[in-house]
Chimera marker file (.cmm) of the C-alpha trace (Angstrom):
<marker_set name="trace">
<marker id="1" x="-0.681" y="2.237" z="38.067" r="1" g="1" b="0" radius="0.5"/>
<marker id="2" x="-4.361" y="2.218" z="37.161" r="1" g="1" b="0" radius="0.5"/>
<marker id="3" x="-6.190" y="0.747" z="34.817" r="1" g="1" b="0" radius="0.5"/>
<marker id="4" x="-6.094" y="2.952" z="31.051" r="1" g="1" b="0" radius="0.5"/>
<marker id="5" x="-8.888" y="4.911" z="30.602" r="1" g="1" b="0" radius="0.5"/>
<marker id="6" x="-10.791" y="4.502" z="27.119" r="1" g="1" b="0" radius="0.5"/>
<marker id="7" x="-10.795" y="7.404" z="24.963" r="1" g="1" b="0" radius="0.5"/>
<marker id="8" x="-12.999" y="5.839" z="22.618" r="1" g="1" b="0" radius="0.5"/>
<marker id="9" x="-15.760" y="7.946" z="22.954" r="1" g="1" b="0" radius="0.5"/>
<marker id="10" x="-13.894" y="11.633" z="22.642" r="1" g="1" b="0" radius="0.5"/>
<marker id="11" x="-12.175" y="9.649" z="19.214" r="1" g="1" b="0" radius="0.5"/>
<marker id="12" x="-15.038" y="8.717" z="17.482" r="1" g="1" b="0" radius="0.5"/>
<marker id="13" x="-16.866" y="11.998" z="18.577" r="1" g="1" b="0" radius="0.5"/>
<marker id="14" x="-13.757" y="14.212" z="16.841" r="1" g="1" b="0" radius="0.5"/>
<marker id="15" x="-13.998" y="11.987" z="13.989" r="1" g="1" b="0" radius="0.5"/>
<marker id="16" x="-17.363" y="12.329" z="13.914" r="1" g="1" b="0" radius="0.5"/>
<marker id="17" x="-17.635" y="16.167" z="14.122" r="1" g="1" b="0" radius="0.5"/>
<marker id="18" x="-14.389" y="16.469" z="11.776" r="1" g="1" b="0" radius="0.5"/>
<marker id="19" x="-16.983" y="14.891" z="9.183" r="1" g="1" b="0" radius="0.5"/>
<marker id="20" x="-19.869" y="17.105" z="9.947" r="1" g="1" b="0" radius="0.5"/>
<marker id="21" x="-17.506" y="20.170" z="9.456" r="1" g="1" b="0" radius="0.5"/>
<marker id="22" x="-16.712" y="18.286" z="5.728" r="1" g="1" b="0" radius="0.5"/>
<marker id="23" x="-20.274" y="18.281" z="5.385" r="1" g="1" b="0" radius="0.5"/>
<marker id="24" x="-20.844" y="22.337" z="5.992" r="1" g="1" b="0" radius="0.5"/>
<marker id="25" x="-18.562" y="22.952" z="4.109" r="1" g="1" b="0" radius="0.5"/>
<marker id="26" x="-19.491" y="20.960" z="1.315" r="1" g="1" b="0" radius="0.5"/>
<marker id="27" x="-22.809" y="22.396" z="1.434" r="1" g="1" b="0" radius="0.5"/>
<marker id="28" x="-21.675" y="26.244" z="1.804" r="1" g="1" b="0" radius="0.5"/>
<marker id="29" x="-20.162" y="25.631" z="-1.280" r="1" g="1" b="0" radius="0.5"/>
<marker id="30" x="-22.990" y="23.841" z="-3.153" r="1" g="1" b="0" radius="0.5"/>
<marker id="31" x="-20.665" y="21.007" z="-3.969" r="1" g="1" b="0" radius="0.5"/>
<marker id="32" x="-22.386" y="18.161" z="-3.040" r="1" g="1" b="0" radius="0.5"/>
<marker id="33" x="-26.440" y="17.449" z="-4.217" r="1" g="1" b="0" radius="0.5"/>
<marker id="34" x="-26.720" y="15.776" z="-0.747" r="1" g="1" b="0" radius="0.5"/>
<marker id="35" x="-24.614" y="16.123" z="2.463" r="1" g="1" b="0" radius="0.5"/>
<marker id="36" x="-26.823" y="13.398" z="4.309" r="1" g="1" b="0" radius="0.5"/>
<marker id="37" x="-24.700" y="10.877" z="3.989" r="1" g="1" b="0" radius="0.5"/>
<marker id="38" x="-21.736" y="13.120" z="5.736" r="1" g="1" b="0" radius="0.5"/>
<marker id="39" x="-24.277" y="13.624" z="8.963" r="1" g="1" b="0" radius="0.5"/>
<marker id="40" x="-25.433" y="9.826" z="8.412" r="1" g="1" b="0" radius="0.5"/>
<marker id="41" x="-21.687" y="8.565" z="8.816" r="1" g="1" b="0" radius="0.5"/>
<marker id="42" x="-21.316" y="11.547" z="11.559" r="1" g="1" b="0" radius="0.5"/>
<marker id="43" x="-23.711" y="9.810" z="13.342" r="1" g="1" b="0" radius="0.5"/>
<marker id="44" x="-22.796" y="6.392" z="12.669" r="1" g="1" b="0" radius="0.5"/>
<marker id="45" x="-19.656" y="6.926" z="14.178" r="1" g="1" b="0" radius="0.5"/>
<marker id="46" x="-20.936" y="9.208" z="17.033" r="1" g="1" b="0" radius="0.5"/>
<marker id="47" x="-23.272" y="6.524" z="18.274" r="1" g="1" b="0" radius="0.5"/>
<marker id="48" x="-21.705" y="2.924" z="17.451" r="1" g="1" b="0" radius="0.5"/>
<marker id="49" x="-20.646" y="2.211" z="20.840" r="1" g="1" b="0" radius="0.5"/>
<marker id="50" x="-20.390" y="-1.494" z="19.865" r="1" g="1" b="0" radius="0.5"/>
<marker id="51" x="-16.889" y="-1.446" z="18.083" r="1" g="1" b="0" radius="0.5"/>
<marker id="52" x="-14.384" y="-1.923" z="21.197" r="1" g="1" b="0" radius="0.5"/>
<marker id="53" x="-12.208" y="0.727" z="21.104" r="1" g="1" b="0" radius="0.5"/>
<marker id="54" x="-12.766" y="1.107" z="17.063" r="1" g="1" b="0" radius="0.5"/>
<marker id="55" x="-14.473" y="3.720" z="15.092" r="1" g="1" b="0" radius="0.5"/>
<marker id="56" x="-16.290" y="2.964" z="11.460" r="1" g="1" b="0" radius="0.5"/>
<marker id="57" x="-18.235" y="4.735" z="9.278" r="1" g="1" b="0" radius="0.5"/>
<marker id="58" x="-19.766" y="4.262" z="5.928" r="1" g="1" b="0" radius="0.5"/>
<marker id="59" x="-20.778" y="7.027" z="3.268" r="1" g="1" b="0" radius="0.5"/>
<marker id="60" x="-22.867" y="5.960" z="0.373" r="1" g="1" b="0" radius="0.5"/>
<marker id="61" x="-23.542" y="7.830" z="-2.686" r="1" g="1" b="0" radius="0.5"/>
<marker id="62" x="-21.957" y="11.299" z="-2.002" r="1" g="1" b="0" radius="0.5"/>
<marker id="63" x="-22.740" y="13.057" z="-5.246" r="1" g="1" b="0" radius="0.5"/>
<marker id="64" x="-20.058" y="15.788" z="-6.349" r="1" g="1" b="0" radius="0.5"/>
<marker id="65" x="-21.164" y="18.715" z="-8.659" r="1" g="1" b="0" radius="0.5"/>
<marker id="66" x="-19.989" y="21.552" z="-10.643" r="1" g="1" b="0" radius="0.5"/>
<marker id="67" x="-16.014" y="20.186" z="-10.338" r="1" g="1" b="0" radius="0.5"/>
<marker id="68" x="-15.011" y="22.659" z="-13.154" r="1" g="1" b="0" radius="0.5"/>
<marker id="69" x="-13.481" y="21.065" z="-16.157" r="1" g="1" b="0" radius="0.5"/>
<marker id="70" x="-10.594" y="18.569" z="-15.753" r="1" g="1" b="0" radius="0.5"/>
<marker id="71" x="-8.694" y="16.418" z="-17.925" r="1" g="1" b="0" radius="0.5"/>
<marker id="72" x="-10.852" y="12.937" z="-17.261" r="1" g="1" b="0" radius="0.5"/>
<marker id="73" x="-12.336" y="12.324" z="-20.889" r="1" g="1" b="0" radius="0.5"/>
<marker id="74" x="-12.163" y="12.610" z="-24.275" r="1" g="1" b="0" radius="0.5"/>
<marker id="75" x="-12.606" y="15.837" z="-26.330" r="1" g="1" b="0" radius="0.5"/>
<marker id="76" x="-16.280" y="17.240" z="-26.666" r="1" g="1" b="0" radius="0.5"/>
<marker id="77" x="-16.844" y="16.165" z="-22.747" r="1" g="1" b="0" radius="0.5"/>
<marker id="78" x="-19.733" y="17.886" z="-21.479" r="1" g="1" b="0" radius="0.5"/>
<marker id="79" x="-18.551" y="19.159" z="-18.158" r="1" g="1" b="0" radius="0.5"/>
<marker id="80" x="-21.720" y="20.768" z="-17.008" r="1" g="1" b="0" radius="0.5"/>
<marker id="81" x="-23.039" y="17.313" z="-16.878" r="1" g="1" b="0" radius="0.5"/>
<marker id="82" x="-20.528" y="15.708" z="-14.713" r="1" g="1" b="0" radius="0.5"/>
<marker id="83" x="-20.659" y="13.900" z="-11.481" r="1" g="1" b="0" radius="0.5"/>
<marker id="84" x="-18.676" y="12.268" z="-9.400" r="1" g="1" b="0" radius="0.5"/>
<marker id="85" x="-20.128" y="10.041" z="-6.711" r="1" g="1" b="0" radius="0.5"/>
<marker id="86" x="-18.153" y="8.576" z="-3.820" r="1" g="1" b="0" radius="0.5"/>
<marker id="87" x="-18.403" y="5.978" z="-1.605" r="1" g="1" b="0" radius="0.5"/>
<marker id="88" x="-16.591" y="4.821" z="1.625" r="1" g="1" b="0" radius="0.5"/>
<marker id="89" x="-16.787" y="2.201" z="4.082" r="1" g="1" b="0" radius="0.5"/>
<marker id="90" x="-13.601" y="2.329" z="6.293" r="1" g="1" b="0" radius="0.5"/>
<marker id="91" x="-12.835" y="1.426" z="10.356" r="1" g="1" b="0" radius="0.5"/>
<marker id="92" x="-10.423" y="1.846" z="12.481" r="1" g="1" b="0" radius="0.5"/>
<marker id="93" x="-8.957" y="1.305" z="15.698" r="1" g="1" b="0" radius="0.5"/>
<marker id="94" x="-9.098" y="4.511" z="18.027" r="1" g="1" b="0" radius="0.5"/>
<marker id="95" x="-5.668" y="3.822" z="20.062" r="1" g="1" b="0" radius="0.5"/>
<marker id="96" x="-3.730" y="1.752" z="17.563" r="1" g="1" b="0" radius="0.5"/>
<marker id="97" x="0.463" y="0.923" z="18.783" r="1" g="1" b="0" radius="0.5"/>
<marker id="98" x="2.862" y="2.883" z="17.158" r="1" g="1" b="0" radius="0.5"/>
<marker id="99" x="3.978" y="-0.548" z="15.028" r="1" g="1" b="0" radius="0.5"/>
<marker id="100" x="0.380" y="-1.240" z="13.983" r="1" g="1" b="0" radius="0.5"/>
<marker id="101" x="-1.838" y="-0.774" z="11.146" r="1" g="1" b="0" radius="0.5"/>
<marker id="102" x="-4.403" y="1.929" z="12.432" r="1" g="1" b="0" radius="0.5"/>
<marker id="103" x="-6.882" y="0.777" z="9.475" r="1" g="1" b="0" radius="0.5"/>
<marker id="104" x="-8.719" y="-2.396" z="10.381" r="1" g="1" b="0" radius="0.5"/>
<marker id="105" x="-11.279" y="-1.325" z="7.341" r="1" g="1" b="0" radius="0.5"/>
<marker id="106" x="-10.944" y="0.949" z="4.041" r="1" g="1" b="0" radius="0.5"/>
<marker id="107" x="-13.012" y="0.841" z="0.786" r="1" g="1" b="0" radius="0.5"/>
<marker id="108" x="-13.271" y="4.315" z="-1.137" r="1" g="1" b="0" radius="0.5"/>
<marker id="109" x="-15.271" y="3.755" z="-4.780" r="1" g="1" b="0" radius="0.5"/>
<marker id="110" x="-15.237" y="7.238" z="-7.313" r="1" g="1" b="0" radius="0.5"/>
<marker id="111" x="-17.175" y="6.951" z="-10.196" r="1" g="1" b="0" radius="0.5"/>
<marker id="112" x="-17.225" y="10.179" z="-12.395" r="1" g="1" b="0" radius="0.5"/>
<marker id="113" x="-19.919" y="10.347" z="-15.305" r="1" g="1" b="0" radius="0.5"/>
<marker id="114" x="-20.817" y="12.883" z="-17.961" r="1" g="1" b="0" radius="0.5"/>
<marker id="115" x="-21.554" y="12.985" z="-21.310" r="1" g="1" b="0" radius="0.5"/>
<marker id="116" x="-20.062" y="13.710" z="-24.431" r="1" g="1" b="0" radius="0.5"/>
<marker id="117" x="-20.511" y="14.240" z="-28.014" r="1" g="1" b="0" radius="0.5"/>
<marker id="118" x="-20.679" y="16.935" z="-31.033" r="1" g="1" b="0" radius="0.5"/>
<marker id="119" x="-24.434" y="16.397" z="-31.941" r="1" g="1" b="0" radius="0.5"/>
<marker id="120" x="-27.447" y="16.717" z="-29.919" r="1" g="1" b="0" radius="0.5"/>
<marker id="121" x="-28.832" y="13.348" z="-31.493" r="1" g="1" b="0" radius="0.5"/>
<marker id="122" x="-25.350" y="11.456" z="-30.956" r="1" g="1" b="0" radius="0.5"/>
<marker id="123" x="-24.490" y="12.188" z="-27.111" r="1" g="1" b="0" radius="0.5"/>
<marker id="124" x="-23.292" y="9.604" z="-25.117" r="1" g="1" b="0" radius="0.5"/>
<marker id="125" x="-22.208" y="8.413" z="-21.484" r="1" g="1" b="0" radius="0.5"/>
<marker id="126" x="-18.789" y="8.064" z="-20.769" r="1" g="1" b="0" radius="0.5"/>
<marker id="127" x="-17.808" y="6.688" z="-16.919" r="1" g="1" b="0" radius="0.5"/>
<marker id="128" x="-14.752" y="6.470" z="-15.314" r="1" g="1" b="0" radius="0.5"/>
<marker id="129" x="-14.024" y="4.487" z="-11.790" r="1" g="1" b="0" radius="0.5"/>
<marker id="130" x="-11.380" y="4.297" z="-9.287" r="1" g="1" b="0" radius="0.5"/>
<marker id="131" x="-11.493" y="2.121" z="-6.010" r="1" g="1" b="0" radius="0.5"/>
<marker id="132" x="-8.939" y="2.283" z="-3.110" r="1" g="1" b="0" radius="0.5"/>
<marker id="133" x="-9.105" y="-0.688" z="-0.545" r="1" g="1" b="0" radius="0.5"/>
<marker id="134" x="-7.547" y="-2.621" z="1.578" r="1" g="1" b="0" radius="0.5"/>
<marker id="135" x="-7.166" y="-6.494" z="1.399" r="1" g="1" b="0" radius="0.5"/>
<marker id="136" x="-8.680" y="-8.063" z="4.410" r="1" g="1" b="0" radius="0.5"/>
<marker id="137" x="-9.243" y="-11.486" z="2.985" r="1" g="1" b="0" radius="0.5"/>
<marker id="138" x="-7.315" y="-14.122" z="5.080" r="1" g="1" b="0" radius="0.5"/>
<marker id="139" x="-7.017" y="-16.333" z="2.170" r="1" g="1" b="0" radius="0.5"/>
<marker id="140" x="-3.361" y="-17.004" z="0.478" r="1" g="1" b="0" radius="0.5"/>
<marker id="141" x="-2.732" y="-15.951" z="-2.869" r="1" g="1" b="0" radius="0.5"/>
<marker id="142" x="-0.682" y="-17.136" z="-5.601" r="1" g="1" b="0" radius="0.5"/>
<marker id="143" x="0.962" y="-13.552" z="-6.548" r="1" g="1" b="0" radius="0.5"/>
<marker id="144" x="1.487" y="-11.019" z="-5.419" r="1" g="1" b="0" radius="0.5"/>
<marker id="145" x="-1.046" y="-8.539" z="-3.834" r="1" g="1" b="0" radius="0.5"/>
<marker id="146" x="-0.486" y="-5.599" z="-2.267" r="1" g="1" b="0" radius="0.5"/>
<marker id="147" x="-2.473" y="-4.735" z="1.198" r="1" g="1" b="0" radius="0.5"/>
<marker id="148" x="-3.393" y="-1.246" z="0.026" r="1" g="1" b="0" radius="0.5"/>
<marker id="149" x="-4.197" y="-0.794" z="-4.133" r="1" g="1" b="0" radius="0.5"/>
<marker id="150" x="-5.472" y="2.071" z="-6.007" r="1" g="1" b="0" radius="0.5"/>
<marker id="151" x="-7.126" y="0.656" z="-9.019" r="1" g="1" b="0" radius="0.5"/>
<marker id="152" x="-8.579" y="2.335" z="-12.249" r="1" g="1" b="0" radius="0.5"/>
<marker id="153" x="-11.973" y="0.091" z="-13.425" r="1" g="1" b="0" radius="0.5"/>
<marker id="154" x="-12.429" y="-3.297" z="-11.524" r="1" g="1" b="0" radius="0.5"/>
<marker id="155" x="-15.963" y="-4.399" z="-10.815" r="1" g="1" b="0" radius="0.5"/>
<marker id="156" x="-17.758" y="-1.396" z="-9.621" r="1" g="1" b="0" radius="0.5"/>
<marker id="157" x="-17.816" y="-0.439" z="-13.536" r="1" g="1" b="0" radius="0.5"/>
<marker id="158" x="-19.120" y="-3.719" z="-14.781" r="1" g="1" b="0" radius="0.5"/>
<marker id="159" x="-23.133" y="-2.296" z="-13.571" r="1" g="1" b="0" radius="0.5"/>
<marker id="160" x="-22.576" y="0.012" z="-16.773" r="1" g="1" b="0" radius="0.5"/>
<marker id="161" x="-21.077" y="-1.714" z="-18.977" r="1" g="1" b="0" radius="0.5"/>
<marker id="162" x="-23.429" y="-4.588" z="-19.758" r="1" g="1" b="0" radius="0.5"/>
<marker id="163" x="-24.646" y="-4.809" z="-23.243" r="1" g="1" b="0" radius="0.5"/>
<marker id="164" x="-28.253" y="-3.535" z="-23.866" r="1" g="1" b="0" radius="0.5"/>
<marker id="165" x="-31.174" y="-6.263" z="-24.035" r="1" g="1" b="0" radius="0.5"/>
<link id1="1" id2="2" r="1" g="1" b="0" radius="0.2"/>
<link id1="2" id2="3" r="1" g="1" b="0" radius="0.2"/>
<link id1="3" id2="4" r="1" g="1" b="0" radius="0.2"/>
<link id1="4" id2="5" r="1" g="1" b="0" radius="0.2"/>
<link id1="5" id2="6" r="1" g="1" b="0" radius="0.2"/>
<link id1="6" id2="7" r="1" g="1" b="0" radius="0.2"/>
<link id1="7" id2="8" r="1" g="1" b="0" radius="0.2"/>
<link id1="8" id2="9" r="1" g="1" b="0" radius="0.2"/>
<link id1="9" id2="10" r="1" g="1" b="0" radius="0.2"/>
<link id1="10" id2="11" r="1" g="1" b="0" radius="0.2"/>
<link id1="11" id2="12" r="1" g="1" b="0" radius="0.2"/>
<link id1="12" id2="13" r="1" g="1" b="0" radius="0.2"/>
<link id1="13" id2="14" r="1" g="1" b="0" radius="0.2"/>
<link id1="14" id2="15" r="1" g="1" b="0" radius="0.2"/>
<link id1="15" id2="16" r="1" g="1" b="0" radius="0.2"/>
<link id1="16" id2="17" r="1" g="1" b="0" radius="0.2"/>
<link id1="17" id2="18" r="1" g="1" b="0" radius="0.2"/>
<link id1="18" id2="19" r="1" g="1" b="0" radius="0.2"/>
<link id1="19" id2="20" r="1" g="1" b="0" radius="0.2"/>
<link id1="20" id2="21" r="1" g="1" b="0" radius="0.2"/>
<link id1="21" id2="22" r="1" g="1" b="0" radius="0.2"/>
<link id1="22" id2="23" r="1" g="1" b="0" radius="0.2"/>
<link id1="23" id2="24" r="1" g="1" b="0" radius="0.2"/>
<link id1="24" id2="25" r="1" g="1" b="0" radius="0.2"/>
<link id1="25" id2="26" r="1" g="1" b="0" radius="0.2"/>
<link id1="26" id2="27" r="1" g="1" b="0" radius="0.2"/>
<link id1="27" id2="28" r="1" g="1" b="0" radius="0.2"/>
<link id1="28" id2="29" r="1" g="1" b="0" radius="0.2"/>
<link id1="29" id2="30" r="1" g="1" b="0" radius="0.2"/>
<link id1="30" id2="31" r="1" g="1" b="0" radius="0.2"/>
<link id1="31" id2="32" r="1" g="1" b="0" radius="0.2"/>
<link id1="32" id2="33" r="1" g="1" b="0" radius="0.2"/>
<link id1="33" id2="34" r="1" g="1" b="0" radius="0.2"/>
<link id1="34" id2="35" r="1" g="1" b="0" radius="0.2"/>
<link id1="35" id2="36" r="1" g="1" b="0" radius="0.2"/>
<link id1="36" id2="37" r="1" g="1" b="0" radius="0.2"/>
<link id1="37" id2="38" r="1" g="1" b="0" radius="0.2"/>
<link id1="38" id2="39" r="1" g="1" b="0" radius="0.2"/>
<link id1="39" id2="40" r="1" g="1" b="0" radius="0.2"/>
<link id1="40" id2="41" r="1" g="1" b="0" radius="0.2"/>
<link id1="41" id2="42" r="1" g="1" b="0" radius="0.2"/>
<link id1="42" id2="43" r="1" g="1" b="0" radius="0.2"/>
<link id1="43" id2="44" r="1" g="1" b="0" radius="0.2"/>
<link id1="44" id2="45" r="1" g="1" b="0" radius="0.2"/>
<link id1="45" id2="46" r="1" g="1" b="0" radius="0.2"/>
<link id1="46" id2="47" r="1" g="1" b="0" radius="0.2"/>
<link id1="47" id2="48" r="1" g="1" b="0" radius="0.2"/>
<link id1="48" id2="49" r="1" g="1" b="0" radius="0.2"/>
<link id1="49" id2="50" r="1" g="1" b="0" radius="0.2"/>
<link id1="50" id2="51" r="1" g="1" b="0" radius="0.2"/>
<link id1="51" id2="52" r="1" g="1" b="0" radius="0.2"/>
<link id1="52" id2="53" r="1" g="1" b="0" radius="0.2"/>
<link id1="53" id2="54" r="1" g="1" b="0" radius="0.2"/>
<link id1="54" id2="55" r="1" g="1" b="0" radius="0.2"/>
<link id1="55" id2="56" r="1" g="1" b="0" radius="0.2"/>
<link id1="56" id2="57" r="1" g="1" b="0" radius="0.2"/>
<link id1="57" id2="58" r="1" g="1" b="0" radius="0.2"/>
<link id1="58" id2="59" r="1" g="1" b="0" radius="0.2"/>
<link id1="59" id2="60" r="1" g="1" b="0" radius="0.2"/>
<link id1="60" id2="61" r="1" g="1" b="0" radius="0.2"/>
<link id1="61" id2="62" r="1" g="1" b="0" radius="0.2"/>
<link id1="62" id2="63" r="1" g="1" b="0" radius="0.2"/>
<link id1="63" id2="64" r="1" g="1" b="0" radius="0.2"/>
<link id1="64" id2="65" r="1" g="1" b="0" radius="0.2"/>
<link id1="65" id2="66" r="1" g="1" b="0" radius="0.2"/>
<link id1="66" id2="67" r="1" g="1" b="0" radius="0.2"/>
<link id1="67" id2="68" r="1" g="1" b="0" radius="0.2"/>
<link id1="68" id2="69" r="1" g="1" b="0" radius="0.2"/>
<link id1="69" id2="70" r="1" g="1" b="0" radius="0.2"/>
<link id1="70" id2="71" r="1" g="1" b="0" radius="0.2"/>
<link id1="71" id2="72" r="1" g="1" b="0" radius="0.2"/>
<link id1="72" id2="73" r="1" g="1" b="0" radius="0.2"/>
<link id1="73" id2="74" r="1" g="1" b="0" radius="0.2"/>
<link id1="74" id2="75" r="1" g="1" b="0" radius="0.2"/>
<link id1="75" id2="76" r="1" g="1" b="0" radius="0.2"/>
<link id1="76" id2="77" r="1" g="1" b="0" radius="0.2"/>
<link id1="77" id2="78" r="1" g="1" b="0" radius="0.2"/>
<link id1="78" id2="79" r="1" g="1" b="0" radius="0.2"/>
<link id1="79" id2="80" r="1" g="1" b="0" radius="0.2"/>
<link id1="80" id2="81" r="1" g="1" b="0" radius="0.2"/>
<link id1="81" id2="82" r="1" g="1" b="0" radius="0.2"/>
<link id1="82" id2="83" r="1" g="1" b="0" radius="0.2"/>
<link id1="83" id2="84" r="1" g="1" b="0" radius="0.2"/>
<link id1="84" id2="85" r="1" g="1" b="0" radius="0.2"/>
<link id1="85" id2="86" r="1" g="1" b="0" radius="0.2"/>
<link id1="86" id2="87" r="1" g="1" b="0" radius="0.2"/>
<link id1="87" id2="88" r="1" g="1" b="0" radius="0.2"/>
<link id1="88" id2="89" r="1" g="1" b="0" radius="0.2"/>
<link id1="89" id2="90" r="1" g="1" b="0" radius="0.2"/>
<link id1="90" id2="91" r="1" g="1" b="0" radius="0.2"/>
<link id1="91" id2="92" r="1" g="1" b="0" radius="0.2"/>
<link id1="92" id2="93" r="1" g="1" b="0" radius="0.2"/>
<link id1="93" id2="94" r="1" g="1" b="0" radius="0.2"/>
<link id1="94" id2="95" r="1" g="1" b="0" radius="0.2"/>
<link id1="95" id2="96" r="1" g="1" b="0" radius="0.2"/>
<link id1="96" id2="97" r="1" g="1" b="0" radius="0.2"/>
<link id1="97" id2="98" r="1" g="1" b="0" radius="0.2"/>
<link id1="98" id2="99" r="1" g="1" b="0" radius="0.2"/>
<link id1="99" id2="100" r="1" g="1" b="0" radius="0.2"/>
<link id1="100" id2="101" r="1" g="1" b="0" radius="0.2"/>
<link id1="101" id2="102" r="1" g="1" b="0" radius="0.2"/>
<link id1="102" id2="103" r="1" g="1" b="0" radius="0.2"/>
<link id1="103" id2="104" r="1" g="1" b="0" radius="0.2"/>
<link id1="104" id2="105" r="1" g="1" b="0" radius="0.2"/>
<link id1="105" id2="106" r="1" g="1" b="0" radius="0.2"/>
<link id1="106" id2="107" r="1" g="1" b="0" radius="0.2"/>
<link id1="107" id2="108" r="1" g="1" b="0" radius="0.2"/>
<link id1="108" id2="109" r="1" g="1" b="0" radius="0.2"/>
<link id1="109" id2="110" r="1" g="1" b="0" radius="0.2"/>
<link id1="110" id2="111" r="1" g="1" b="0" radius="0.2"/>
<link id1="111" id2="112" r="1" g="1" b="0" radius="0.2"/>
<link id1="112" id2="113" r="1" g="1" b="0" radius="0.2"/>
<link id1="113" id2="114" r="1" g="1" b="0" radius="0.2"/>
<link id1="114" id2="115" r="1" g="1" b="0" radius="0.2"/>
<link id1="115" id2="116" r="1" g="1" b="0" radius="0.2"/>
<link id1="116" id2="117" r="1" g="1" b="0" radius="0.2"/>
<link id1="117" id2="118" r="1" g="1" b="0" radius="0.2"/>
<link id1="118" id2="119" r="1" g="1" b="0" radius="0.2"/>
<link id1="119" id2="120" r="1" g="1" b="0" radius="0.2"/>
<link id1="120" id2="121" r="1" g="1" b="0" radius="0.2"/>
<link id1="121" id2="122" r="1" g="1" b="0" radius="0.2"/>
<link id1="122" id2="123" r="1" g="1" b="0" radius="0.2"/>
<link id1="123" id2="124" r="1" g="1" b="0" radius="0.2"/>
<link id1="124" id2="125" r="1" g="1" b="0" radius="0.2"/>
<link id1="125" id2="126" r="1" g="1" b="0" radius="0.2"/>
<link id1="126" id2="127" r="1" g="1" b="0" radius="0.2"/>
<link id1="127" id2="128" r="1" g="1" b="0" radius="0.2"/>
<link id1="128" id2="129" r="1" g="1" b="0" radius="0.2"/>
<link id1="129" id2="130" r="1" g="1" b="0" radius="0.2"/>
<link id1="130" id2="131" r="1" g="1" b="0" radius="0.2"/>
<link id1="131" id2="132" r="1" g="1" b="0" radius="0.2"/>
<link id1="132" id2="133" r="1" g="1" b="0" radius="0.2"/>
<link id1="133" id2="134" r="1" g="1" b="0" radius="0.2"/>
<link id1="134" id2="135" r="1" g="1" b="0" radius="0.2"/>
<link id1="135" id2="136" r="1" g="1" b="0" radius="0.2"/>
<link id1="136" id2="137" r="1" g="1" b="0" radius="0.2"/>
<link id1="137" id2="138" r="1" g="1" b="0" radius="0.2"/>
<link id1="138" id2="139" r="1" g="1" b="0" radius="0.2"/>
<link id1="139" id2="140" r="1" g="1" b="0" radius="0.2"/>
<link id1="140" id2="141" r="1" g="1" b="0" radius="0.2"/>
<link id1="141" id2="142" r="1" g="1" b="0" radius="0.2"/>
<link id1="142" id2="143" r="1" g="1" b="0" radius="0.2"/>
<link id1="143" id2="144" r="1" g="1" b="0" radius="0.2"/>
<link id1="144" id2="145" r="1" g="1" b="0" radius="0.2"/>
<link id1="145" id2="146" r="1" g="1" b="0" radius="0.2"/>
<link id1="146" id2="147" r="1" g="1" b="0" radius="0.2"/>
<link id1="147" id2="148" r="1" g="1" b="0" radius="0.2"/>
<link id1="148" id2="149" r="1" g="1" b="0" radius="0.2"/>
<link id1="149" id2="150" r="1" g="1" b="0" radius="0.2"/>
<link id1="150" id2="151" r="1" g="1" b="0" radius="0.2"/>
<link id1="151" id2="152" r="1" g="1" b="0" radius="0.2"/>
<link id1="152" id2="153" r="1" g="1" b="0" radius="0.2"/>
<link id1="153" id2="154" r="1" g="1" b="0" radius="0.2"/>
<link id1="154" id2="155" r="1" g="1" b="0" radius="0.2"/>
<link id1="155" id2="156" r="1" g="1" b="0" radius="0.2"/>
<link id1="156" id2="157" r="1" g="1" b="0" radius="0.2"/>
<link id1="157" id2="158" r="1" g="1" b="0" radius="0.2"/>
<link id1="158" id2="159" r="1" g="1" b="0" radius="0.2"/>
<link id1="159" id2="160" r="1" g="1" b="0" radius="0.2"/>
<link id1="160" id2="161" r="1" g="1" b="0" radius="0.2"/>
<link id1="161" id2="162" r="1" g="1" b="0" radius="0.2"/>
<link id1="162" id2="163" r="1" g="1" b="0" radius="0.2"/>
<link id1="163" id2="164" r="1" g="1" b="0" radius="0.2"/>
<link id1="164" id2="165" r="1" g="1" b="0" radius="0.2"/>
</marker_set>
């Protein structure tokens, strides 16, 4: 028997040109302002040969547009103004074990924005956030905490929600 050959390479390039193909698609249907960030993480994962046998990527500040109207906000919600930005960070490990977390790495932020209101002179912002993670921190805790959490709010809202000076 000889020694396994790495398949990191062809696994990061699918990955990588599974996001590109995201990103044409994306921009055939004018649904993202920018898909730079798609190519950047393309890339990113393409080219980081320094991972051992891992792939990663990171997207920052993928800006949705024209999502239609959905049930997010309050009544008079502006949906021509909405966005919703993403961001992701995740890794993982090309050739994971069949009993083994393939996720080494995962942080997904949404934030959707738009604005609202029945007067011109009385408009205002309204945000919503979501993040999706993983818990990688070694450190015990004193309840319970799940590995994997979807959570409405947390502190990728608190930027917008300080008081004026």
């Amino acid at each position: 028997m000889g020694a396994k050959r790495d398949k990191s390479p062809e696994i990061r390039a699918k990955i990588a040109l599974d996001l590109e193909q995201l990103a044409q698609l994306l921009l055939r249907e004018n649904l993202v302002q920018d898909v730079g960030p798609l190519f950047g993480a393309a890339s990113e994962c393409r080219t980081d040969s320094s991972r051992n046998g891992n792939w990663a990527y990171s997207i920052a500040n993928l800006v949705f547009r024209r999502m239609g109207q959905f049930k997010v906000f309050q009544k008079n919600f502006d949906f021509q103004t909405t966005t919703i930005e993403m961001s992701i960070v995740v890794e993982g490990k090309c050739e994971p074990n069949e009993y083994e977390d393939p996720l080494i790495k995962l942080g997904l932020n949404i934030l959707v924005s738009g604005n609202y209101g029945k007067q011109p002179d009385k408009i205002n912002t309204a945000l919503s956030t979501w993040h999706l993670d993983k818990d990688t921190s070694s450190n015990d805790v004193e309840f319970m905490h799940p590995l994997y959490h979807f959570t409405f709010g947390g502190i990728h809202i608190e930027p917008y929600c300080e008081e004026p000076k």
